[in-house]
C-alpha positions in Angstrom: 72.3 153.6 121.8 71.9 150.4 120.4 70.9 149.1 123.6 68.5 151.9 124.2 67.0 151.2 120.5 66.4 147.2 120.8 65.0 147.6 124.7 62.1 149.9 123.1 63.1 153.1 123.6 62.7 154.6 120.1 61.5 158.6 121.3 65.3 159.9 121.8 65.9 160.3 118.0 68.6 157.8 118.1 67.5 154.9 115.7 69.6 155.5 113.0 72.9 154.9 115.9 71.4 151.5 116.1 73.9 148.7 115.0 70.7 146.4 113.7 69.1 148.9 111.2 69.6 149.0 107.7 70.8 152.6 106.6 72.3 153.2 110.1 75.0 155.0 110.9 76.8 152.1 111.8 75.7 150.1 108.6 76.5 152.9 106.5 80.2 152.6 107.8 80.2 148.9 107.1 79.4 149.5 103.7 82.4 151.6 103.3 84.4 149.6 105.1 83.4 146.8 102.6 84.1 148.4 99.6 87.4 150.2 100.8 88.4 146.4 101.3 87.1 145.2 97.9 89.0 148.1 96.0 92.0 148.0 97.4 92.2 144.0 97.1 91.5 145.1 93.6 94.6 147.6 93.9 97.1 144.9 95.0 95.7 142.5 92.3 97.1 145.2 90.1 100.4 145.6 92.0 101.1 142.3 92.8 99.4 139.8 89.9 98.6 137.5 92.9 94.9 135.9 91.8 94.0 135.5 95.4 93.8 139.3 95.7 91.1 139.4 92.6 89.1 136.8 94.1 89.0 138.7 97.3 88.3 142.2 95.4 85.2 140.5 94.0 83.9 138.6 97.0 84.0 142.0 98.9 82.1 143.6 96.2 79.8 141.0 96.4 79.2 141.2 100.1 78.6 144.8 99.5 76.0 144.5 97.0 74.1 141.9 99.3 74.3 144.1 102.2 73.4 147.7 100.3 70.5 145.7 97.7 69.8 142.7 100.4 70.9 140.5 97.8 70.0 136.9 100.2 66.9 138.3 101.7 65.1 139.3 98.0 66.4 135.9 96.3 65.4 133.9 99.5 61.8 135.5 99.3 61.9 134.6 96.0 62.5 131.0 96.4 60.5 130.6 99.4 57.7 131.0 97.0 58.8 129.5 93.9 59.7 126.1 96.1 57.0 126.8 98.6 59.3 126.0 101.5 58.3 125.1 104.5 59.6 126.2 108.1 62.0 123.0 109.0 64.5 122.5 112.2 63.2 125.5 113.6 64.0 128.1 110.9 61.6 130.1 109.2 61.0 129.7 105.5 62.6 133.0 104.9 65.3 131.7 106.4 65.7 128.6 104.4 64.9 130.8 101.3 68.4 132.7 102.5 70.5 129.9 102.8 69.6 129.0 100.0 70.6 132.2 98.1 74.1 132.4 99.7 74.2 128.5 98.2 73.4 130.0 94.7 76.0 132.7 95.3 78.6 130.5 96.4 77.7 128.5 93.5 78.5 130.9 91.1 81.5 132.2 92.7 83.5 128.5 92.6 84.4 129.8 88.5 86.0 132.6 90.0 87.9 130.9 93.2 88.6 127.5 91.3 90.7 129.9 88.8 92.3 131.8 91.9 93.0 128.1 92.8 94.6 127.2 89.7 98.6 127.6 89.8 97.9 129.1 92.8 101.4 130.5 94.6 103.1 129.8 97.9 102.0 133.6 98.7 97.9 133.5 97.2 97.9 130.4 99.8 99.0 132.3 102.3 96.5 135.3 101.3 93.3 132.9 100.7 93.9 131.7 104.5 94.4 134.8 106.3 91.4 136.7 104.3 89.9 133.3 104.5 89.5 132.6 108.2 88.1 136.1 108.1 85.6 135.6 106.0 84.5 132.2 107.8 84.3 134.6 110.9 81.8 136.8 109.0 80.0 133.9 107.7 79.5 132.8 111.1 78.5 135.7 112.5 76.0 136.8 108.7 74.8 133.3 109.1 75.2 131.2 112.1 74.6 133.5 114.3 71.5 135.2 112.4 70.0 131.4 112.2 70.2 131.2 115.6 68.7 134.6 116.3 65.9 133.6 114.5 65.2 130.1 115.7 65.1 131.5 119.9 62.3 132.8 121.4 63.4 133.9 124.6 63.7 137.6 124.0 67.1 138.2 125.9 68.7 135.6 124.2 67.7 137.0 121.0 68.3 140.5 121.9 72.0 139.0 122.4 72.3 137.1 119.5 71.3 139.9 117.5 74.1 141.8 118.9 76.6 139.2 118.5 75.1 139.0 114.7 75.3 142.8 114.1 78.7 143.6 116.3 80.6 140.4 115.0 79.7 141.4 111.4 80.9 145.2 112.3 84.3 143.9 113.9 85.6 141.5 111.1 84.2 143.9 108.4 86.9 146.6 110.3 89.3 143.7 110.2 89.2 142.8 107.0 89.4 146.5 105.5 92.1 147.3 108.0 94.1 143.9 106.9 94.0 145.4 102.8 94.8 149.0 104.1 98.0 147.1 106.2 98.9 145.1 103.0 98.2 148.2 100.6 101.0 149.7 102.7 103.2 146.7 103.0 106.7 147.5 100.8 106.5 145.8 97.8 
């Protein structure tokens, strides 16, 4: 349906099946997805006192809130006009504006991960780098791969990009959530 959606053909009632569209169906899942795996990091914070977990718990929430309130896209348009940026390297000034914002973000997130850091066990190591190389996937898909989708013209290239964007985002979202429902499970 997806397919059907981004090759024009809008009159089958479908859109809201389409991976790309804020509010869809499939975005909507995401979202739940997103804060089933921010919760229950939350949960094995509780259970386990391991910090890694609480950083997690808030990352996801934060990843929620951009997604549901379009956190980067609002901030970026914001600084696009408070910097007056300019399109560079083949990026749009929106885009710039966005980068940006996740900079900002991450910015004020390194409180947050330098205390998950500090005294950090053999086990919130081993936690940061499995939830971590997730989350670089999801970067590179949110970012990376949405740079690149809007830097090509060639309109089958972006129509795949934007897939890869939307579906890469989809599949590591499930992975992540289904990773805290595995470990909410785990025996203590």
């Amino acid at each position: 349906m997806d397919i059907l959606h981004r090759l024009g053909v809008h009159d089958l009632g479908l859109n809201w099946f389409s991976l790309g569209l804020d509010r869809s169906v499939p975005e909507i899942l995401m979202y739940g997805q997103t804060l089933l795996a921010s919760v229950l990091t939350g949960l094995l914070f509780r259970r386990t006192g391991l910090r890694a977990f609480l950083v997690l718990s808030v990352l996801f929430g934060f990843v929620l809130l951009d997604d549901a309130f379009s956190y980067h896209e609002t901030v970026g348009a914001l600084l696009v006009g408070a910097l007056d940026l300019q399109p560079w390297g083949g990026l749009r000034n929106q885009d710039l504006g966005e980068l940006l914002a996740w900079g900002l973000a991450g910015l004020g997130m390194l409180p947050l991960l330098g205390w998950g850091l500090k005294g950090m066990t053999a086990r919130d190591g081993a936690i940061f780098i499995l939830y971590g190389l997730l989350f670089g996937m999801l970067v590179f898909f949110a970012v990376v791969v949405d740079m690149l989708h809007s830097a090509v013209t060639y309109w089958p290239l972006r129509l795949i990009l934007a897939w890869a964007e939307d579906g890469g985002e989809a599949l590591v979202i499930a992975a992540i959530a289904a990773l805290a429902v595995l470990q909410t499970r785990a025996p203590r």
